[in-house]
N, C-alpha and C positions, 0 to 999 in steps of 0.2 A: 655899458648897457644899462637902460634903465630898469629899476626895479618895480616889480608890479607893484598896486597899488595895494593890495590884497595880500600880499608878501609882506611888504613893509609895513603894514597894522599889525601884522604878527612878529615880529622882528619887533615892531616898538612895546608890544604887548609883553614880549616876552624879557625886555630890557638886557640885553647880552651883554656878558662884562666883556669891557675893552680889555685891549693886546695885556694878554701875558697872565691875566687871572685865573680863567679856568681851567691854566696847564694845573695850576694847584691844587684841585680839587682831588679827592682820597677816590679812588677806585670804586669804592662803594656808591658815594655821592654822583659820580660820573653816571654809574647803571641806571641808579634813581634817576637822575636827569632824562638819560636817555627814554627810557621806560616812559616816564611823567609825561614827555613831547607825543610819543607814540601811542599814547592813553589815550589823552585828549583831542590830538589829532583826527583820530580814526573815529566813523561813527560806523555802528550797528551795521551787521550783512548777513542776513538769514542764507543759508546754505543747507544742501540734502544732507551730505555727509562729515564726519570727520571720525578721525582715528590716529590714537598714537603707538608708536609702535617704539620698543626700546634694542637697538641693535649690541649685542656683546662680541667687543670683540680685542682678544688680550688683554683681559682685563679692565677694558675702558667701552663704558653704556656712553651710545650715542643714543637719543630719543628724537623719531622720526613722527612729523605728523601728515598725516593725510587727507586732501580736501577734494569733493566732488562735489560737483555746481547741480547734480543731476544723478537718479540711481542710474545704472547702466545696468544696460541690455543684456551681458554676457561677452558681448565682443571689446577682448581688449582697447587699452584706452591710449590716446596717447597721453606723456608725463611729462609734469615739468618738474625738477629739481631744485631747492630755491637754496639759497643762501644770504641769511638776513645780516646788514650791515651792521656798524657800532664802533668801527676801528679794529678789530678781532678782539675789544678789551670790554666792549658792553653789547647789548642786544639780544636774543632770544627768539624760540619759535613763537612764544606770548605775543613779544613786543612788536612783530611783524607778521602776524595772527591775521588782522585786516587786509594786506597786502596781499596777502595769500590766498583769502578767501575772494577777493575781489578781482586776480588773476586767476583762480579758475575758471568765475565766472564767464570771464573774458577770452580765455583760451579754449572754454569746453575741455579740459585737462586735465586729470589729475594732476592734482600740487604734492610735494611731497617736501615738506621745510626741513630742514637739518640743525639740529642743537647742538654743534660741534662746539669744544672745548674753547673756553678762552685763556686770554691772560690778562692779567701774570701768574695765575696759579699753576698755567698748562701753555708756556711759551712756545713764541710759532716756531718750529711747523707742525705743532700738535694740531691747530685746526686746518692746516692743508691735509694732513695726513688724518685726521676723521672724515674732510671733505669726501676723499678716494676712498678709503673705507665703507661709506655711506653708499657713494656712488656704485662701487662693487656689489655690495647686498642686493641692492635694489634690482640692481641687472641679474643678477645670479636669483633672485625673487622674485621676477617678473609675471611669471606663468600666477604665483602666487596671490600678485597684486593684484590680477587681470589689468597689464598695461603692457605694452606691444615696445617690447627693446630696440625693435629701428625708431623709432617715433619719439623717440626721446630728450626733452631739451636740460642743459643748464642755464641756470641763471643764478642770477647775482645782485643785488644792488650795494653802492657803495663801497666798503669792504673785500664785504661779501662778492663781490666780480672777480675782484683779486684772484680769490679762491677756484673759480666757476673757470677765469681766464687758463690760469696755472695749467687746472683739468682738462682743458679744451684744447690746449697746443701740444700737448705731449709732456711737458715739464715734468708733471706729477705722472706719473704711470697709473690710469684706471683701465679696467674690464668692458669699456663700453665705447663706442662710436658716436659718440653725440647727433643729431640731426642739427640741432642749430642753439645758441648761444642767446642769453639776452641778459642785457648788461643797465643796470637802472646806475644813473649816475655814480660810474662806475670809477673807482681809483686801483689803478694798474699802474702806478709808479710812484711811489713815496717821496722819492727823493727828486722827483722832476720840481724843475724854475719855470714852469711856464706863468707866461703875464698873469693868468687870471687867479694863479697861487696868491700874487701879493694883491690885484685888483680885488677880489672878494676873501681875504684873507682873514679877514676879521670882521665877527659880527653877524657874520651872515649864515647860523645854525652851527656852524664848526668853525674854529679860529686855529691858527699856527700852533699857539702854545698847546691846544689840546691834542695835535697831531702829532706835536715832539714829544708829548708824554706816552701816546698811543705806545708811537714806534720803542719808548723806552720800556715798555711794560710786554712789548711784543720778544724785545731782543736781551733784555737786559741791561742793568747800567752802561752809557758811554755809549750806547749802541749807534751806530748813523742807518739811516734810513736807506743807505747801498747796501745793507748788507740783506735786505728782501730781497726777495727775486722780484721779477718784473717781466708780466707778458713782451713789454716791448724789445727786452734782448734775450729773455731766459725761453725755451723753448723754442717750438717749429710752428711760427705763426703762420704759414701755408697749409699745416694739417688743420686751422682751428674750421669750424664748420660754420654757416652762413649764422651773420651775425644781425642782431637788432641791437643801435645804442641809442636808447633816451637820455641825453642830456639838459641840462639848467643852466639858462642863460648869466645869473648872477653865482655861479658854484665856483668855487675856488678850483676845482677837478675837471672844470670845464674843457680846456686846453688839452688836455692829457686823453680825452676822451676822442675830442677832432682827432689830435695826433696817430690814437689807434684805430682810429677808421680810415687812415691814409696809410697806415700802414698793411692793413689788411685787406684794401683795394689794392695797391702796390703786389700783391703774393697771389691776385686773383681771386681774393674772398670779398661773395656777394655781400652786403652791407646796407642796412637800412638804419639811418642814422634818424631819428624823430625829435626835435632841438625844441626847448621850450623858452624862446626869449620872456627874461624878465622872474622867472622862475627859480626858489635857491636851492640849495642840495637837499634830496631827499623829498621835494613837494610832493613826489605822488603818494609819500604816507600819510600825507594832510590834508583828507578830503573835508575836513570839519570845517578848514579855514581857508583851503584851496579849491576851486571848483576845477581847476586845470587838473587836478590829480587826479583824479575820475579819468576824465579826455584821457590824458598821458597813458596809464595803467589800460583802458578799455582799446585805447590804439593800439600798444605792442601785444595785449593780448589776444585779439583779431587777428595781426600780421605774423602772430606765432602760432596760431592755427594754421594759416593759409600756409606756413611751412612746414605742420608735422602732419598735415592732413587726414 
């Protein structure tokens, strides 16, 4: 697939090291990186509201933040849950701060981001298991939050889908019934071969080597990438709830994304798939340099209204 034009000035701008370098980078260096991309990327979005909120629970602060595009009336809102991508080893409610505010807007939602644990300090399934944590509170705080518990979506980009999937099929046991799912170039299987792992595998915002070091910081020395779970075999993908996935024509995850929307048409889950040819992983964090990011994020968030109504 060819890559956009506007893609590839930033790809050239940002001069990515070839196969095998940035599996080396130190932990700290990776975050900076990530962090630096998502700075720059994102411009300025005035919003009504925000709030953070820090959840305690056994001993471990989860810090939740909250975004309304609009003050409200009194009548509960509907919610979207996010979960900000980075491999589970970088990323932040900061560093997808933009995304956030800019799917409220889109959704008329409240957003509610989650700064779940990473690793390696807090290897997984410490951030599956803050995910449901988070999501628990929330539900059980509803009244509190003024947001309406049926009306409730997760989401995910990246990673972070991973997490949002797990919660959605049953795998992870949460307290709440999702209305519907939304999945921004979403990776739901670590260990999948599909073509476009090696066709955009390198270069194009994430490369192999930083994926093998992800999953090595995720599990441990020696670890293989079968030993995550994975929406596509782990769980009851006929309980997951009506799905939105945006994917990136040039994203190495691309494949894996088709796959689980044939999967979850397959089980009888409604599916709106919004495909961005030419577009690389994560463009709807980069409106600076992407105008599609805009489009992409203001689509699903319109079509995740129209489903939490």
């Amino acid at each position: 697939m060819t890559l956009d034009p506007r893609a590839k000035r930033l790809l050239d701008m940002m001069k990515l090291p070839t196969s095998g370098n940035s599996g080396t980078l130190t932990t700290t260096a990776r975050r900076e990186g990530f962090a630096k991309l998502m700075d720059i990327g994102e411009k300025p979005v005035s919003i009504a509201f925000t709030h953070d909120i820090v959840v305690q629970e056994n001993d471990v602060s989860i810090k939740l933040r909250l975004y309304r595009a609009q003050d409200i009336d009194g009548a509960p809102q509907p919610a979207v849950i996010f979960f900000h991508g980075g491999g589970l080893v970088a990323g932040s409610i900061d560093t997808h701060d933009g995304i956030c505010r800019r799917l409220a807007i889109a959704s008329n939602a409240t957003v509610i981001s989650i700064d779940y644990r990473l690793a390696p300090e807090a290897r997984f399934p410490a951030s599956l298991e803050d995910a449901a944590t988070a999501i628990d509170w929330i539900a059980a705080n509803a009244g509190n939050l003024n947001i309406d518990s049926d009306r409730i979506a997760i989401a995910g980009e990246s990673a972070g889908a991973l997490l949002a999937t797990l919660c959605c099929n049953g795998y992870q046991h949460i307290n709440l019934r999702p209305k519907a799912q939304l999945l921004l170039c979403p990776v739901v299987d670590l260990a999948a071969t599909f073509p476009s792992r090696l066709e955009y595998g390198d270069g194009y915002l994430i490369d192999r080597s930083t994926l093998l070091r992800d999953i090595e910081d995720c599990l441990g020395t020696g670890a293989r990438a079968e030993h995550l779970p994975t929406p596509l075999r782990n769980g009851d993908l006929a309980s997951s709830p009506e799905t939105i996935i945006v994917s990136a024509g040039c994203d190495p995850f691309r494949d894996e994304a088709s796959h689980y929307e044939t999967l979850l048409r397959d089980k009888g889950v409604p599916v709106w798939h919004m495909h961005h040819p030419g577009m690389v992983h994560s463009f709807y964090g980069l409106p600076a340099f992407l105008p599609q990011a805009d489009v992409a994020l203001g689509d699903a968030g319109r079509k995740l209204a129209t489903i939490l109504g």
